[in-house]
PDB file of N, CA, C and O in Angstrom, chain B, residues numbered from 101:
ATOM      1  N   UNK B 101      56.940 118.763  78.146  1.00  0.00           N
ATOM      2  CA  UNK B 101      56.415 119.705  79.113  1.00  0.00           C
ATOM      3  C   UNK B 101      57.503 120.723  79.448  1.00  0.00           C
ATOM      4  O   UNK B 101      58.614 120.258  79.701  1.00  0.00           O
ATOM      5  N   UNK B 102      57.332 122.111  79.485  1.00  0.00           N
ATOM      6  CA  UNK B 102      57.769 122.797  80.048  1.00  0.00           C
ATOM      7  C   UNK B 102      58.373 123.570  81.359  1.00  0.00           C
ATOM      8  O   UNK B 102      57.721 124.260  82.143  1.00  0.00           O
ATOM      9  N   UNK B 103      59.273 123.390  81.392  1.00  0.00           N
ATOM     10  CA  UNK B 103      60.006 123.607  82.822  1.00  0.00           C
ATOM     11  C   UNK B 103      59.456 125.368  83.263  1.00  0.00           C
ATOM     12  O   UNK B 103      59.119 126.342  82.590  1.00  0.00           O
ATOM     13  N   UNK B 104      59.613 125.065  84.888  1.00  0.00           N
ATOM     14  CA  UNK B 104      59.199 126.539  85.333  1.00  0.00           C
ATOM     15  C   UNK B 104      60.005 127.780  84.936  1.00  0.00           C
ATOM     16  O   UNK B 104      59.478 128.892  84.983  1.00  0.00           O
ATOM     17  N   UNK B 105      61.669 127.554  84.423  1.00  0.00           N
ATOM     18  CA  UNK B 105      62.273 127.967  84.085  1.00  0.00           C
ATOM     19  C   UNK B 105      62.114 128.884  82.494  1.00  0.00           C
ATOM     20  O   UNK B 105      62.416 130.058  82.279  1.00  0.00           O
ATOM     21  N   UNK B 106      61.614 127.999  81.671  1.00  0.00           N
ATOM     22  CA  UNK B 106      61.458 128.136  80.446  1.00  0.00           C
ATOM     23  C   UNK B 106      59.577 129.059  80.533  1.00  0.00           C
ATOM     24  O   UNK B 106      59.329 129.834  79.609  1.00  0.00           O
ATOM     25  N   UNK B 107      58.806 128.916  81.314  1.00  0.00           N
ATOM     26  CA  UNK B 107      57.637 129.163  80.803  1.00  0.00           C
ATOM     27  C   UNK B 107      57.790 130.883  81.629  1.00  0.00           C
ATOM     28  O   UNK B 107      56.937 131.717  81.325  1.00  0.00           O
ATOM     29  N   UNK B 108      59.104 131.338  82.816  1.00  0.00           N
ATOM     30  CA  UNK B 108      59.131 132.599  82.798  1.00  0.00           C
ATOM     31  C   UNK B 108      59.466 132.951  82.061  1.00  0.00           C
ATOM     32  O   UNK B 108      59.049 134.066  81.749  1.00  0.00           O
ATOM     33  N   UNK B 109      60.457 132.301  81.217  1.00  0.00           N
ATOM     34  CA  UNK B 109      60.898 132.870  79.810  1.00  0.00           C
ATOM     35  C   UNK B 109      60.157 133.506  78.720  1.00  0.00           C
ATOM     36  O   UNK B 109      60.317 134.671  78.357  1.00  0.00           O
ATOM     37  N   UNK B 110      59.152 132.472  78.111  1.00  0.00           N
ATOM     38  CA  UNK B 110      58.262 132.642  77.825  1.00  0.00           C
ATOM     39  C   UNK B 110      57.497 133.668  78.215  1.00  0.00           C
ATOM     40  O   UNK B 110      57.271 134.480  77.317  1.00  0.00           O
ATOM     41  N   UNK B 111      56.979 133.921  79.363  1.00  0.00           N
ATOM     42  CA  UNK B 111      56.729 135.136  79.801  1.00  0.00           C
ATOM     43  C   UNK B 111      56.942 136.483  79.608  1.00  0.00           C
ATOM     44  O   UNK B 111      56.222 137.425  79.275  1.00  0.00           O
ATOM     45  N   UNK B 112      58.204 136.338  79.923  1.00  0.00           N
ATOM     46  CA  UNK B 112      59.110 137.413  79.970  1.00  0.00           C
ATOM     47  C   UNK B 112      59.312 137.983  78.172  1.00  0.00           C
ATOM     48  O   UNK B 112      59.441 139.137  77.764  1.00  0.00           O
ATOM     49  N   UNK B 113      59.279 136.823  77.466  1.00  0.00           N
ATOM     50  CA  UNK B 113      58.861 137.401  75.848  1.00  0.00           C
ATOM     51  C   UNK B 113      57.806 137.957  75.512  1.00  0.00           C
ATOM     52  O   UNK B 113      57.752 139.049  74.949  1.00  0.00           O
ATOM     53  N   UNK B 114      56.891 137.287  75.812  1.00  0.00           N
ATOM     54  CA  UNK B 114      55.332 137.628  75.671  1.00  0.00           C
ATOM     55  C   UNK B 114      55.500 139.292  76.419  1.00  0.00           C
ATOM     56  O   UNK B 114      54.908 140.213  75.855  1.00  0.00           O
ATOM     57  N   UNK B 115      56.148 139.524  77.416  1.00  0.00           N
ATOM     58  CA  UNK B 115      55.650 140.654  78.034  1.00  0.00           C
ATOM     59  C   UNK B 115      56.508 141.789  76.772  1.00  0.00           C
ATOM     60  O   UNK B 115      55.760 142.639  76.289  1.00  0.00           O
ATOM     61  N   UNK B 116      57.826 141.793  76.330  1.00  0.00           N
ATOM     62  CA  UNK B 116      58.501 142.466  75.562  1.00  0.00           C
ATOM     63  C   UNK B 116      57.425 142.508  74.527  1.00  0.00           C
ATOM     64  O   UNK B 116      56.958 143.646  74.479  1.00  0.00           O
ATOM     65  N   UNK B 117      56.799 141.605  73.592  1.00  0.00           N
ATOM     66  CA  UNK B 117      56.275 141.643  72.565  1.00  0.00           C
ATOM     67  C   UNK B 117      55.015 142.678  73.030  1.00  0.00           C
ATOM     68  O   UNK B 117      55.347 143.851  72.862  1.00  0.00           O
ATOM     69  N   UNK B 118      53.954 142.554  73.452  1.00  0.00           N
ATOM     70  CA  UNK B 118      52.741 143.000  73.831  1.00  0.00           C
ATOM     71  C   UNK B 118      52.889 144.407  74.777  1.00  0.00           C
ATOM     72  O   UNK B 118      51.906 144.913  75.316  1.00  0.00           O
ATOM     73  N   UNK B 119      54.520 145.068  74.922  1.00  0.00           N
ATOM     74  CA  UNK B 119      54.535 146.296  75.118  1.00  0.00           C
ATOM     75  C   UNK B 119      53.890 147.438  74.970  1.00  0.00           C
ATOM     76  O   UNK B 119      53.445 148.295  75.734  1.00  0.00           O
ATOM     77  N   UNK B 120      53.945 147.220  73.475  1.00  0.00           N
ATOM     78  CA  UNK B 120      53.452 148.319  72.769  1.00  0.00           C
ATOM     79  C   UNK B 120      52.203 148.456  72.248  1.00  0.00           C
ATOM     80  O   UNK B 120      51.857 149.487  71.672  1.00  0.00           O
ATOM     81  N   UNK B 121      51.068 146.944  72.487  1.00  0.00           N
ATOM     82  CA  UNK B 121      50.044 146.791  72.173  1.00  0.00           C
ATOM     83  C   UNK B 121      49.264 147.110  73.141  1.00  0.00           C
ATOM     84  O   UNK B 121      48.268 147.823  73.017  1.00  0.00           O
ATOM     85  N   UNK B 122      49.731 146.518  74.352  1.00  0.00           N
ATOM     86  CA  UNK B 122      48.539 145.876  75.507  1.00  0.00           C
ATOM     87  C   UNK B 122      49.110 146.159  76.893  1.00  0.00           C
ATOM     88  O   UNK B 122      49.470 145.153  77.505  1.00  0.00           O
ATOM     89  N   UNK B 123      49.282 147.482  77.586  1.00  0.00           N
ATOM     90  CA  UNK B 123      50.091 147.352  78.899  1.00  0.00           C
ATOM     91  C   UNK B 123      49.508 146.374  79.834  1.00  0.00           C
ATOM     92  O   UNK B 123      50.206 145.670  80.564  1.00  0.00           O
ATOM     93  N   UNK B 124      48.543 146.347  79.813  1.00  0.00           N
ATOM     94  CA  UNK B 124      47.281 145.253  80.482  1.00  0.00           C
ATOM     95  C   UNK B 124      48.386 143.555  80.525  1.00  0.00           C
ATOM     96  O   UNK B 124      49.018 142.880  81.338  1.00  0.00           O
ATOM     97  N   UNK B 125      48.056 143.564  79.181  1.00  0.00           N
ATOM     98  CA  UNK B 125      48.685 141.648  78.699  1.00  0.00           C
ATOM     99  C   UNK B 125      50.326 142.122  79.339  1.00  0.00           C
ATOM    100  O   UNK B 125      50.796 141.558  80.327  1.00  0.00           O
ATOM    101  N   UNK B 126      50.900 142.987  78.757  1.00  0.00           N
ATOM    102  CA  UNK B 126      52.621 143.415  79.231  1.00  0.00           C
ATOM    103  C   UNK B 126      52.743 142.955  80.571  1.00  0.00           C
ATOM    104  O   UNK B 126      53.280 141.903  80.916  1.00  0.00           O
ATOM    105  N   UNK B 127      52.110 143.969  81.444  1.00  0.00           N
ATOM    106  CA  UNK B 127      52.208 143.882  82.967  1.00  0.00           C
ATOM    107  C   UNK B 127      51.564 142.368  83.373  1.00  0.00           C
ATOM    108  O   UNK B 127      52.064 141.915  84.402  1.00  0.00           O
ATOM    109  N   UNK B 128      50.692 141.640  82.831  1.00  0.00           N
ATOM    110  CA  UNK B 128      50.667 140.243  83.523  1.00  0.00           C
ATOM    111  C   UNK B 128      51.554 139.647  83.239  1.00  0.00           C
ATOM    112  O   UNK B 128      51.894 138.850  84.113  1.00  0.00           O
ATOM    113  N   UNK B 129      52.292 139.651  82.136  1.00  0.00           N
ATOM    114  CA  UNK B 129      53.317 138.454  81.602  1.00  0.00           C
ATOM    115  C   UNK B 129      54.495 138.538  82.410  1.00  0.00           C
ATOM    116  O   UNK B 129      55.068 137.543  82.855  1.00  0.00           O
ATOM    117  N   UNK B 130      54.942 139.985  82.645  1.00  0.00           N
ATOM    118  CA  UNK B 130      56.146 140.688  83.206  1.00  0.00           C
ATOM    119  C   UNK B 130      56.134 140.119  84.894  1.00  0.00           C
ATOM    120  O   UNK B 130      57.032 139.726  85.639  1.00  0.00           O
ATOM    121  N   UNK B 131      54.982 140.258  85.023  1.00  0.00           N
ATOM    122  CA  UNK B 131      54.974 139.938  86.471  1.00  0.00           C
ATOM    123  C   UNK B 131      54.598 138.485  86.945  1.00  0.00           C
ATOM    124  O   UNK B 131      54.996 138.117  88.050  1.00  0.00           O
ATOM    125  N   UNK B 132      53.963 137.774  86.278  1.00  0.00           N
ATOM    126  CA  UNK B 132      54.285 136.584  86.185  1.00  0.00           C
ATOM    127  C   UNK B 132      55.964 136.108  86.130  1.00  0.00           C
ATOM    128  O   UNK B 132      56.639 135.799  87.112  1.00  0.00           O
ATOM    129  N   UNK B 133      56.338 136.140  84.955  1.00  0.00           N
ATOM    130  CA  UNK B 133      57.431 135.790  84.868  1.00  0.00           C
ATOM    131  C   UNK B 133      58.493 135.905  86.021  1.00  0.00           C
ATOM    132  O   UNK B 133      59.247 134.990  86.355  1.00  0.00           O
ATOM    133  N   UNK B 134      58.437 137.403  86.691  1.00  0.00           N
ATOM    134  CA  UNK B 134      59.142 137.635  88.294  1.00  0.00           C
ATOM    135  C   UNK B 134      58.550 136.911  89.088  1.00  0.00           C
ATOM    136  O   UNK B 134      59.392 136.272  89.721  1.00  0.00           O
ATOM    137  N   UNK B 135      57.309 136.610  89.465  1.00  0.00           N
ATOM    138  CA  UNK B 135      56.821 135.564  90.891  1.00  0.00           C
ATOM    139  C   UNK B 135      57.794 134.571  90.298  1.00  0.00           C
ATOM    140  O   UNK B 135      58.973 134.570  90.652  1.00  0.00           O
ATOM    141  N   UNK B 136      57.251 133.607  89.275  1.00  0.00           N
ATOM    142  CA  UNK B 136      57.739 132.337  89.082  1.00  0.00           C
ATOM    143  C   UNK B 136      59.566 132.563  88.977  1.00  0.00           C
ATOM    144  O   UNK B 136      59.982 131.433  89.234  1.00  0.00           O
ATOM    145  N   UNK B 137      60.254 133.070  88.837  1.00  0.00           N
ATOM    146  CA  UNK B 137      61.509 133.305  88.660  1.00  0.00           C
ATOM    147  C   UNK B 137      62.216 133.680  90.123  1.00  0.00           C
ATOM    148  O   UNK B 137      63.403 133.472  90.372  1.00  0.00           O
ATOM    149  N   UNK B 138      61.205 134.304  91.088  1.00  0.00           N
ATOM    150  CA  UNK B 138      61.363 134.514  92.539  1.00  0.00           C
ATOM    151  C   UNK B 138      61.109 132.818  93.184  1.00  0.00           C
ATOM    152  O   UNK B 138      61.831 132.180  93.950  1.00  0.00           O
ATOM    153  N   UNK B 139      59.769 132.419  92.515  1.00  0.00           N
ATOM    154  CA  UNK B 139      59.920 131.326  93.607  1.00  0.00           C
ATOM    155  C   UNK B 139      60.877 130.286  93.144  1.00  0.00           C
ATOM    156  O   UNK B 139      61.333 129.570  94.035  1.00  0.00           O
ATOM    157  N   UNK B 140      61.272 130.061  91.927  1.00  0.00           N
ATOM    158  CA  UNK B 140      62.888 129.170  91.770  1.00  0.00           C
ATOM    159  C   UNK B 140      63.949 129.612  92.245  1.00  0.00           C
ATOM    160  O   UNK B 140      65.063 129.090  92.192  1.00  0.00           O
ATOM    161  N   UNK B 141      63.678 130.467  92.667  1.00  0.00           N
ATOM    162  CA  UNK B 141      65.163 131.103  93.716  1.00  0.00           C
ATOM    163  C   UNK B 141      64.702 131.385  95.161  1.00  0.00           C
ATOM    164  O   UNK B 141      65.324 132.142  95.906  1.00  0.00           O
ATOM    165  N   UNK B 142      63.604 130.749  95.503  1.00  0.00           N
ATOM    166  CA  UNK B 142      63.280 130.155  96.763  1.00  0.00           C
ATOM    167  C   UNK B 142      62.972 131.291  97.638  1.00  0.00           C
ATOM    168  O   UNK B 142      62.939 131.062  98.848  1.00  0.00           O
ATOM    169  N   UNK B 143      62.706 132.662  97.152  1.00  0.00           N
ATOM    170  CA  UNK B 143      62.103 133.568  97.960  1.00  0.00           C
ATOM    171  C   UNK B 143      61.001 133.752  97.663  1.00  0.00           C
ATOM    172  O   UNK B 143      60.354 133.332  96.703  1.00  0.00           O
ATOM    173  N   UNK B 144      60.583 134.768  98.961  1.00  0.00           N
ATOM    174  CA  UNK B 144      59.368 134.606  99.943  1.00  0.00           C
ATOM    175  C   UNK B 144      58.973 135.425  98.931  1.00  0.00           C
ATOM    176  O   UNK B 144      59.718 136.287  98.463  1.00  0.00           O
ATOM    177  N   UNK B 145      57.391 135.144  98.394  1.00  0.00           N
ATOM    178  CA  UNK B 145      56.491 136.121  97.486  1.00  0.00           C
ATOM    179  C   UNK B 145      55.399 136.839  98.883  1.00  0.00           C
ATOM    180  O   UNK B 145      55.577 136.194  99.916  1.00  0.00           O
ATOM    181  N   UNK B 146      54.977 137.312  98.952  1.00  0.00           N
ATOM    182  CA  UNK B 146      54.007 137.712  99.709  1.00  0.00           C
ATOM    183  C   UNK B 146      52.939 138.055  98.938  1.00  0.00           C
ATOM    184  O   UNK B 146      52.966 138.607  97.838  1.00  0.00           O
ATOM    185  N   UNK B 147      51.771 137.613  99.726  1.00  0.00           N
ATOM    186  CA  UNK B 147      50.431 136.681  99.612  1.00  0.00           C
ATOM    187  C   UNK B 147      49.964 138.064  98.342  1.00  0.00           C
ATOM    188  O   UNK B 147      49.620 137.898  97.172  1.00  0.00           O
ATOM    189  N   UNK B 148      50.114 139.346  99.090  1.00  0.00           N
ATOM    190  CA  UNK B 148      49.447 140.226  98.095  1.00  0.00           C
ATOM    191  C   UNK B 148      49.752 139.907  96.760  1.00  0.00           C
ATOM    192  O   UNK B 148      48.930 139.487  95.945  1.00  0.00           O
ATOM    193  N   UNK B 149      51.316 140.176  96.484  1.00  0.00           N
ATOM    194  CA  UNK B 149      51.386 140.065  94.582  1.00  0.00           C
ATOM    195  C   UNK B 149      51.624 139.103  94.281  1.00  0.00           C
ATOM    196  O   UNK B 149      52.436 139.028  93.359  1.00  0.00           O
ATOM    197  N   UNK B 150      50.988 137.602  94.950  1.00  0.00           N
ATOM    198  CA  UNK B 150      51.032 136.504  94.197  1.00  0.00           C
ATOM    199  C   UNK B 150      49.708 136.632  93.915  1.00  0.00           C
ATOM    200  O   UNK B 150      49.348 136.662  92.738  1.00  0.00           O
ATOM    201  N   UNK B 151      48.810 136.722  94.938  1.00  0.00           N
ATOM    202  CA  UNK B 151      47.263 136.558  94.404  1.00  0.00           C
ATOM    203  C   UNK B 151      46.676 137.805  93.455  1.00  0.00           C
ATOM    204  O   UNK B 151      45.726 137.807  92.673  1.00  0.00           O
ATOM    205  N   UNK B 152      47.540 138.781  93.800  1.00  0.00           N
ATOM    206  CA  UNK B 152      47.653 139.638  92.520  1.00  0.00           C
ATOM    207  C   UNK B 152      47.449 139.423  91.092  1.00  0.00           C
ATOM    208  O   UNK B 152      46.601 139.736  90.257  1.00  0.00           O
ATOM    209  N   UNK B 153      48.794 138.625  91.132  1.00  0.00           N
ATOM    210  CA  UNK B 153      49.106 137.863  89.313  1.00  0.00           C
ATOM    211  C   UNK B 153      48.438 136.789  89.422  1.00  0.00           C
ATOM    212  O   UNK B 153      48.135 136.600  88.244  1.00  0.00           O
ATOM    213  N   UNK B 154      48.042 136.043  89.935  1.00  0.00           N
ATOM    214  CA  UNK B 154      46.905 135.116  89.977  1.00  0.00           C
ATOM    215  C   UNK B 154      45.362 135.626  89.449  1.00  0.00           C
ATOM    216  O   UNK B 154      44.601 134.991  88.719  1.00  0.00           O
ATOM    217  N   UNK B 155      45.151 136.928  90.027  1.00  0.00           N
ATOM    218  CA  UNK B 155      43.797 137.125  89.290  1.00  0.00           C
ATOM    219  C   UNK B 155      44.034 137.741  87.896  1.00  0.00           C
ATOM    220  O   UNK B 155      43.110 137.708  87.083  1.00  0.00           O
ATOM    221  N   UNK B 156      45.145 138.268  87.589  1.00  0.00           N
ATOM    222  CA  UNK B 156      45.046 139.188  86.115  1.00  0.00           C
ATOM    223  C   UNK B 156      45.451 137.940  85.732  1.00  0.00           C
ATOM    224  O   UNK B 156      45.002 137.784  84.596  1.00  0.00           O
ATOM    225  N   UNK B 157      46.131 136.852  86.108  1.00  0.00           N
ATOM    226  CA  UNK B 157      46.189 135.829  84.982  1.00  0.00           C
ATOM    227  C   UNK B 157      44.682 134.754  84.439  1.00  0.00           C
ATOM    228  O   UNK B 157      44.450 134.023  83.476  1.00  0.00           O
ATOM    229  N   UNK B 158      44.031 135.131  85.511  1.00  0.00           N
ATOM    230  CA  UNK B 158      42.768 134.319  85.298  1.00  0.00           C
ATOM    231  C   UNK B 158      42.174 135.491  84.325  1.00  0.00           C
ATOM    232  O   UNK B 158      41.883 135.217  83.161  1.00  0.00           O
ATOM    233  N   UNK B 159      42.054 136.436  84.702  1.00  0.00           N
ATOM    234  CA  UNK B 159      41.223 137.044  84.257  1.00  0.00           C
ATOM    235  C   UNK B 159      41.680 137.279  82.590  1.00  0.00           C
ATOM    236  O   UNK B 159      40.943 137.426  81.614  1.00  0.00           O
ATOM    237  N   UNK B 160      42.723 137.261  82.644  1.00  0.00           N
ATOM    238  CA  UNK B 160      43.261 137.384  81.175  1.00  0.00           C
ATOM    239  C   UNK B 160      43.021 135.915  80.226  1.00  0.00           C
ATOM    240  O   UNK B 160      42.640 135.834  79.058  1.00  0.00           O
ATOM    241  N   UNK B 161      43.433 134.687  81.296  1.00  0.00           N
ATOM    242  CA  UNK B 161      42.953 133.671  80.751  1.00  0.00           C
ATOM    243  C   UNK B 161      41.252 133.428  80.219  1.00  0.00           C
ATOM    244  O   UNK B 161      40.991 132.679  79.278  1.00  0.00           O
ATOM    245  N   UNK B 162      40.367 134.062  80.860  1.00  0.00           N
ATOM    246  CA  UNK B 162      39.081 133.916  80.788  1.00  0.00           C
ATOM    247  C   UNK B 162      38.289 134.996  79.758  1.00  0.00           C
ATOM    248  O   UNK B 162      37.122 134.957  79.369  1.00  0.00           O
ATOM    249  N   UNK B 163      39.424 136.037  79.441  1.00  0.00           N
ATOM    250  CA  UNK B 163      39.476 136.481  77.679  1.00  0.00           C
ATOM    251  C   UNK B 163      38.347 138.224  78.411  1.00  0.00           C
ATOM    252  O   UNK B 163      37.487 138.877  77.820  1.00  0.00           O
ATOM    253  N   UNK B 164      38.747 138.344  79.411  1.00  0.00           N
ATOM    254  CA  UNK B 164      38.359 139.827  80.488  1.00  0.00           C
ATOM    255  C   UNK B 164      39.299 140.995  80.002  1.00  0.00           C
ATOM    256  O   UNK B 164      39.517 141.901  80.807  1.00  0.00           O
ATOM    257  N   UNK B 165      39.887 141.049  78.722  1.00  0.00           N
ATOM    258  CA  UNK B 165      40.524 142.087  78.483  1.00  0.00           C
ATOM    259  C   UNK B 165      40.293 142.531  77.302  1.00  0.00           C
ATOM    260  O   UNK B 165      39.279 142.060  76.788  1.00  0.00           O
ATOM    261  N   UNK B 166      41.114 143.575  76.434  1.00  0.00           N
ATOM    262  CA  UNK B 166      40.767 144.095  75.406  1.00  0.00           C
ATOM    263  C   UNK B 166      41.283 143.070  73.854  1.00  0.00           C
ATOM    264  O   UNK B 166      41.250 143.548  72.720  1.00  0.00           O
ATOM    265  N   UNK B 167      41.708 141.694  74.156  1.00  0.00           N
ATOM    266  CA  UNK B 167      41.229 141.309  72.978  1.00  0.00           C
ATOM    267  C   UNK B 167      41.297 139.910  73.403  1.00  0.00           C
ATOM    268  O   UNK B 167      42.097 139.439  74.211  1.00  0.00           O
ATOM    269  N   UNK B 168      39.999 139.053  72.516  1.00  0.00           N
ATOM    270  CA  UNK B 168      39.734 138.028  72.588  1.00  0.00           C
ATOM    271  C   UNK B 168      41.017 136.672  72.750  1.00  0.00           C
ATOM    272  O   UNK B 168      41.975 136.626  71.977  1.00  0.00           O
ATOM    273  N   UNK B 169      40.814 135.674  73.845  1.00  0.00           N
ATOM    274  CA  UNK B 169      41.707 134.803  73.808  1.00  0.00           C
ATOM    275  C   UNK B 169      41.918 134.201  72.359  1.00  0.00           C
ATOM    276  O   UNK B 169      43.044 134.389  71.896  1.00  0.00           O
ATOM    277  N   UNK B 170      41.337 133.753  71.848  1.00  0.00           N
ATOM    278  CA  UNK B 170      41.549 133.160  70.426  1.00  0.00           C
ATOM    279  C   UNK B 170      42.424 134.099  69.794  1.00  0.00           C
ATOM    280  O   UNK B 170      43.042 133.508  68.909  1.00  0.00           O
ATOM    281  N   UNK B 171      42.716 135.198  69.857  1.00  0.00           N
ATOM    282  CA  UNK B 171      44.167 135.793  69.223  1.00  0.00           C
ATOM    283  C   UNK B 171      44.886 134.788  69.041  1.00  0.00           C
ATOM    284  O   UNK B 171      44.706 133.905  69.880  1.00  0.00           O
ATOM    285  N   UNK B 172      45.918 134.498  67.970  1.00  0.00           N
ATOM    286  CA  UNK B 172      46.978 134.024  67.491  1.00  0.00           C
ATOM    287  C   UNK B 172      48.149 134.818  68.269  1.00  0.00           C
ATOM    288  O   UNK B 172      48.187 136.037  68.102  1.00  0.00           O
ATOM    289  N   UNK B 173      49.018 134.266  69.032  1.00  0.00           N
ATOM    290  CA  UNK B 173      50.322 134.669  69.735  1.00  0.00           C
ATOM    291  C   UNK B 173      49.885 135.050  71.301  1.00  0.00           C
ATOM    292  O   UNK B 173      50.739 135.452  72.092  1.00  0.00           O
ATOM    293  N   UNK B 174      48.352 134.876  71.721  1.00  0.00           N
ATOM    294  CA  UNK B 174      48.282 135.178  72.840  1.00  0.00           C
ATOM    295  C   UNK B 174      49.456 134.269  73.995  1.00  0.00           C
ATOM    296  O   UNK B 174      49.979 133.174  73.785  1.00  0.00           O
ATOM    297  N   UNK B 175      49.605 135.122  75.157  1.00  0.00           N
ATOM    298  CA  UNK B 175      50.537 133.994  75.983  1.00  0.00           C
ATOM    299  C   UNK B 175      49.101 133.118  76.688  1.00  0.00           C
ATOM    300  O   UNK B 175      47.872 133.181  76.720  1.00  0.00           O
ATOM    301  N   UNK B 176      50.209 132.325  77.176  1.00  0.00           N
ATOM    302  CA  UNK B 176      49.357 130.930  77.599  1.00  0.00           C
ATOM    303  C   UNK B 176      49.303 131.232  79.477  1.00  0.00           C
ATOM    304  O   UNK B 176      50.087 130.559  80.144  1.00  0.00           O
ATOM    305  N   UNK B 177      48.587 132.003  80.049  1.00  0.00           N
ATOM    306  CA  UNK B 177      48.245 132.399  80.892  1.00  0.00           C
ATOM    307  C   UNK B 177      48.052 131.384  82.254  1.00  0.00           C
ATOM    308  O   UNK B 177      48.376 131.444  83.440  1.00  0.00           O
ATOM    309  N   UNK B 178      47.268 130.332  81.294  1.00  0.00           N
ATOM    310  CA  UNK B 178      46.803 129.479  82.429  1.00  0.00           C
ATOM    311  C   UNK B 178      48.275 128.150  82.732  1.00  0.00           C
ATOM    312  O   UNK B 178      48.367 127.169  83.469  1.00  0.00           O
ATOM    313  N   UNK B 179      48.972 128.638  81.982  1.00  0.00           N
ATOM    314  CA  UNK B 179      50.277 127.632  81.955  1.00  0.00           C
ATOM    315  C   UNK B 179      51.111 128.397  83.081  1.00  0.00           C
ATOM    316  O   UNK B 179      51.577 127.984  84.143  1.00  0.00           O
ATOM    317  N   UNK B 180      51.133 129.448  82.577  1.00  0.00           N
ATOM    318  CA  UNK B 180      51.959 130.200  83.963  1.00  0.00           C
ATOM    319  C   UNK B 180      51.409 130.410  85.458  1.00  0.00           C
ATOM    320  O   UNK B 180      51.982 130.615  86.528  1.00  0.00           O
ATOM    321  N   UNK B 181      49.884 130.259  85.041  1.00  0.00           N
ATOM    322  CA  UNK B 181      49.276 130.440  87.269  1.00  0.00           C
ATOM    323  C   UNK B 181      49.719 128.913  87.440  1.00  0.00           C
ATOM    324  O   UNK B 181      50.342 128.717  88.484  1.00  0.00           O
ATOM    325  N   UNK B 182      49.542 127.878  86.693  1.00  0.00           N
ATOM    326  CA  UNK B 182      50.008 126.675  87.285  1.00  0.00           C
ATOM    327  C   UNK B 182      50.768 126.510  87.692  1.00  0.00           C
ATOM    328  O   UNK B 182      50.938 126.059  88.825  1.00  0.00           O
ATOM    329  N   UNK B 183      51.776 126.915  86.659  1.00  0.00           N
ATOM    330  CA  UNK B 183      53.108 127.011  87.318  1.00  0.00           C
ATOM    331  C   UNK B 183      53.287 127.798  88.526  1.00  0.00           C
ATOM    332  O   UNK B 183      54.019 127.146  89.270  1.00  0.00           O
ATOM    333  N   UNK B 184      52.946 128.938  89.083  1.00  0.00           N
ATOM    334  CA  UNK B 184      53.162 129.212  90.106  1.00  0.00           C
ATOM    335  C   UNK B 184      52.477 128.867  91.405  1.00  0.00           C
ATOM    336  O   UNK B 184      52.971 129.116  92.505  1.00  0.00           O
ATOM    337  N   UNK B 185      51.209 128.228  91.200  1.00  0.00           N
ATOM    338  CA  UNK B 185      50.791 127.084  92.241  1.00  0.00           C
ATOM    339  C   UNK B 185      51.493 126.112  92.589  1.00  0.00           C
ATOM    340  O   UNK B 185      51.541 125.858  93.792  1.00  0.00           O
ATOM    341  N   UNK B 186      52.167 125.369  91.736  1.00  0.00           N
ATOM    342  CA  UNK B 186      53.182 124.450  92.142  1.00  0.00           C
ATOM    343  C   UNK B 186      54.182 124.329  92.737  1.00  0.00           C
ATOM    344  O   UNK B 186      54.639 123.456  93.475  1.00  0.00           O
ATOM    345  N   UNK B 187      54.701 125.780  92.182  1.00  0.00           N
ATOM    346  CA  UNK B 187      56.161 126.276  92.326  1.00  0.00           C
ATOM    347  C   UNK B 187      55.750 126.194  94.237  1.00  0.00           C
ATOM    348  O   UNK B 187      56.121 125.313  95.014  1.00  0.00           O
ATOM    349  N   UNK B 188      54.923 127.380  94.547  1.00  0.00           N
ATOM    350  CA  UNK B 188      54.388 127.266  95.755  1.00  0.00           C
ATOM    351  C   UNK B 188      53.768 126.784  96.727  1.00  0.00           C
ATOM    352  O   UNK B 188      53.565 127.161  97.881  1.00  0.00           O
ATOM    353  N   UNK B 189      53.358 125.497  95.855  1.00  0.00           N
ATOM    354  CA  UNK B 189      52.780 124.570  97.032  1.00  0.00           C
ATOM    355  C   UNK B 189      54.096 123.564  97.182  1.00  0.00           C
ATOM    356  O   UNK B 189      53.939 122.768  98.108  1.00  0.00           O
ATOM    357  N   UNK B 190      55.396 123.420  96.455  1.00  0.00           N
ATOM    358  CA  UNK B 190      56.342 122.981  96.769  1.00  0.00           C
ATOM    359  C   UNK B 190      57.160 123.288  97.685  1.00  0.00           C
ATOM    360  O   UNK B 190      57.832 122.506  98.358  1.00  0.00           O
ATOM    361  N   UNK B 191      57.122 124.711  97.757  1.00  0.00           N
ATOM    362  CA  UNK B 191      57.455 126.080  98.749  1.00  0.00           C
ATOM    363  C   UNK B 191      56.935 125.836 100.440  1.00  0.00           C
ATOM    364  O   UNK B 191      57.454 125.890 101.555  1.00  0.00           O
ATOM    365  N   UNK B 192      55.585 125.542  99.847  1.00  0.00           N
ATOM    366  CA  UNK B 192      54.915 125.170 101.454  1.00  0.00           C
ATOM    367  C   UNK B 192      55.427 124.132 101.837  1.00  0.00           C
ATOM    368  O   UNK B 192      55.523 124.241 103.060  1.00  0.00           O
ATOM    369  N   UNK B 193      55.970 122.809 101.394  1.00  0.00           N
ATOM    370  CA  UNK B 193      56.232 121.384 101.815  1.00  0.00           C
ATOM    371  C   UNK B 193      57.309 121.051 102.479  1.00  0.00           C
ATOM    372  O   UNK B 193      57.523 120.147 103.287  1.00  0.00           O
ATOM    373  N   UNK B 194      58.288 122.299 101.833  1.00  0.00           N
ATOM    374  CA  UNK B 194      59.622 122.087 102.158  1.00  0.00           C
ATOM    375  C   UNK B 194      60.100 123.007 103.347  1.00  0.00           C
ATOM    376  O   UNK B 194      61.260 122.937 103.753  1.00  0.00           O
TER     377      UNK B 194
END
């Protein structure tokens, strides 16, 4: 399993790669990758651009953009909102 660490990473590739294809896919990955990379460094996201990247990640997960999820190299979308549910409901506990 993948650490929260590694799947902004991930992210953060996916967003370099899909630059030049997809600003759509770019800007979710990119900004994903910053929430989750903000909340391992234990600052405050505010509610707007988390639930922000929460819906373009669903929505990207649920194949609402210009090319079908079944693409080969798509990022793994629904790996990263998890991750930042967690990240943040850990956030709330502590």
């Amino acid at each position: 399993m993948a650490t929260p660490a590694q799947i902004a990473n991930d992210m953060a590739a996916h967003a370099q790669y899909w630059a030049k294809r997809d600003k759509n896919i770019e800007r979710a990955c990119r900004d994903a990758a910053r929430v989750i990379r903000a909340l391992l460094a234990g600052e405050e996201v505010d509610g707007r651009t988390y639930y922000g990247v929460q819906k373009r990640l669903m929505d990207r997960a649920r194949g609402q953009g210009d090319y079908a999820v079944a693409i080969g190299g798509y990022p793994d979308f629904d790996r990263a909102r998890i991750c930042m549910e967690r990240l943040r409901a850990e956030a709330a506990q502590s």
